[in-house]
C-alpha positions in Angstrom: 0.0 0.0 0.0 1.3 3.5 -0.6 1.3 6.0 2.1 -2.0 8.1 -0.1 -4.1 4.8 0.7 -7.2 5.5 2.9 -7.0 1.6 4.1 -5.2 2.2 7.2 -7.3 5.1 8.5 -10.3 3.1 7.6 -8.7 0.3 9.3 -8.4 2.8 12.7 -11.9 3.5 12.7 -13.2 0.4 12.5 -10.6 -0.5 15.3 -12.3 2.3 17.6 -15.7 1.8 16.7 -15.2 -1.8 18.0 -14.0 -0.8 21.3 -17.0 0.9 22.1 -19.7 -0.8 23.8 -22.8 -1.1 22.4 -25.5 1.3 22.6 -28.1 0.6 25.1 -31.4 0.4 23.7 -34.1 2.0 24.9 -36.8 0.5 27.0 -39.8 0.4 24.8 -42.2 1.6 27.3 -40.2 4.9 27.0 -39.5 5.2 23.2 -42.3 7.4 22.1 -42.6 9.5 25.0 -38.6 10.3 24.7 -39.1 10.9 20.8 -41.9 13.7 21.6 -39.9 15.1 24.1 -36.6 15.2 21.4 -39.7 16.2 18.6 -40.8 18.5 20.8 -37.4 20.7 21.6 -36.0 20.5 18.2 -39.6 22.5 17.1 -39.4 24.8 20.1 -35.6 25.7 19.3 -36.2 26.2 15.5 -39.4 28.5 16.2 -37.6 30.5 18.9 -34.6 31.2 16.6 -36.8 32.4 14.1 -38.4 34.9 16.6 -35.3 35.6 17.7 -33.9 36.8 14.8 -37.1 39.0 14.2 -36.6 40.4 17.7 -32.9 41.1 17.5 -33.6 43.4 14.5 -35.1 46.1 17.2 -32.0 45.8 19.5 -34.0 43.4 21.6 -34.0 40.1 23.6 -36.8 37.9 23.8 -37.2 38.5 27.6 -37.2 42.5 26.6 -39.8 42.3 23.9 -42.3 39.9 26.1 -42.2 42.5 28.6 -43.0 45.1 26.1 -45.8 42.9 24.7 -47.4 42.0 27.8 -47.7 45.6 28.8 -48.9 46.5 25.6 -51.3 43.9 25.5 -52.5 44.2 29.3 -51.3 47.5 30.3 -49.5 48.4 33.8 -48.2 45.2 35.1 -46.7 45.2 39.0 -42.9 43.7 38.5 -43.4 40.4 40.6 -46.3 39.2 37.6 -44.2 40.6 35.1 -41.7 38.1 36.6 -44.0 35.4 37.0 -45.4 35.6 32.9 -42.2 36.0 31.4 -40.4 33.0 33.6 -37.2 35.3 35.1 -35.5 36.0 38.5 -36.5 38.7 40.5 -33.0 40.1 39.3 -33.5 39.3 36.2 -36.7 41.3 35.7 -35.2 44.3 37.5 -32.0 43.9 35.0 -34.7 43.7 32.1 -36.7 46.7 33.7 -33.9 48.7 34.0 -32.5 47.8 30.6 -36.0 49.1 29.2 -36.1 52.0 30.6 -33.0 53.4 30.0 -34.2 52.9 26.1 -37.0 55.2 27.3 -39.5 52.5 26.3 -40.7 51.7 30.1 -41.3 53.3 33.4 -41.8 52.3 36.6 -44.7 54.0 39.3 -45.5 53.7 42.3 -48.7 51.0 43.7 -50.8 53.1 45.4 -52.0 50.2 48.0 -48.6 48.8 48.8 -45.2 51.0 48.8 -43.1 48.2 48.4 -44.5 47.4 44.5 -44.0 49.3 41.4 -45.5 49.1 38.0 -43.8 49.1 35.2 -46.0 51.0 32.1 -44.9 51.7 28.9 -43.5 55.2 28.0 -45.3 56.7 24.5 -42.1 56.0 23.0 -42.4 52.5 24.0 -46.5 52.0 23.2 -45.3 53.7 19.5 -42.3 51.3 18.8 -44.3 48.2 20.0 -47.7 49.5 17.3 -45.1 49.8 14.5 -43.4 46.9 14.9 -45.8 44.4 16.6 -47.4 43.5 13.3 -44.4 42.6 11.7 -43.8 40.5 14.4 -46.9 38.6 14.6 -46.6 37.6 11.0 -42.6 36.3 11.6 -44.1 34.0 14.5 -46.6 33.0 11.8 -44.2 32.5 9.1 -42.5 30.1 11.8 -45.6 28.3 12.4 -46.3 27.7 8.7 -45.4 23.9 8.7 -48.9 23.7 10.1 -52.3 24.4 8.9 -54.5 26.1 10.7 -56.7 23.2 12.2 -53.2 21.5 12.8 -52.2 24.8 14.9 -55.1 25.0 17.0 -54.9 21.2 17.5 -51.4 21.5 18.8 -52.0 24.7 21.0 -55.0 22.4 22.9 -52.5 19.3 23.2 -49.6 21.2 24.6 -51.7 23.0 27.0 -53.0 20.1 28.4 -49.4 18.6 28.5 -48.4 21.4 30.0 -51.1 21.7 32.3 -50.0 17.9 33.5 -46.5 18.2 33.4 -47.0 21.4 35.7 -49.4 19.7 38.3 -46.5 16.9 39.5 -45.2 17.1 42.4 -41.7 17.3 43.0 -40.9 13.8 43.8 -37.7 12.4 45.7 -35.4 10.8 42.7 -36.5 7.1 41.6 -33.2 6.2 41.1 
């Protein structure tokens, strides 16, 4: 053999590939739950990067813009349910807050029944920005959802509520090891 002969190299790998033990299959009780589950975050990932993307062109994270929606969509929000909708820390939504607001797209006021609580509320800058460019955005997430029809889309949005719905009511159980 000459030394341009791919024979020894294939020769290696095959050498390594024999040395590894053999995949463990999986128990077949478990099989189409754990392919959902891999189904499932492969779709959430690909959607979210799409949305991301449309977001990012406003200078924007994800956790920024849901802020900005909720509030335009539900007005003056106190910061612990803002927290609480949007999934973040109570630093994170102070970080995020703050972040907003030094755009000049947010504010925070005072609760009138309880001084420890604020509001946050959007600024006119920030209810202007979120009309121009909420559209836009609306029709990027349903570019992203395309791969289904509509009857397939509202389908899905009952089953993953319910599975959320479930998943959310377990208790947090001691490990089953």
């Amino acid at each position: 053999m000459n030394a341009r002969s791919p024979a020894p190299k294939r020769a290696a790998a095959k050498s390594k590939r024999a040395a590894a033990p053999a995949p463990t299959p999986v128990d077949p009780r478990y099989a189409d739950d754990l392919k959902l589950w891999v189904v499932l975050a492969r779709a959430h990932a690909a959607v979210e990067a799409e949305v991301e993307r449309d977001i990012a062109r406003h200078g924007m994270s994800i956790a920024e813009f849901g802020i900005l929606e909720l509030l335009y969509h539900k007005g003056p929000q106190l910061l612990g349910d803002i927290q609480r909708r949007i999934l973040v820390s109570s630093g994170g939504i102070t970080f995020l807050v703050d972040r907003l607001e030094g755009k000049k797209l947010v504010a925070r006021e005072a609760c009138p029944s309880d001084r420890r609580a604020r509001f946050a509320v959007l600024t006119p800058a920030g209810r202007a920005l979120m009309k121009r460019i909420f559209p836009k955005h609306a029709a990027a997430v349903s570019r992203a959802l395309a791969g289904l029809t509509r009857d397939e889309r509202q389908a899905a949005t009952r089953l993953l509520k319910s599975l959320g719905l479930a998943a959310a009511s377990l208790e947090s159980a001691p490990g089953t090891d």
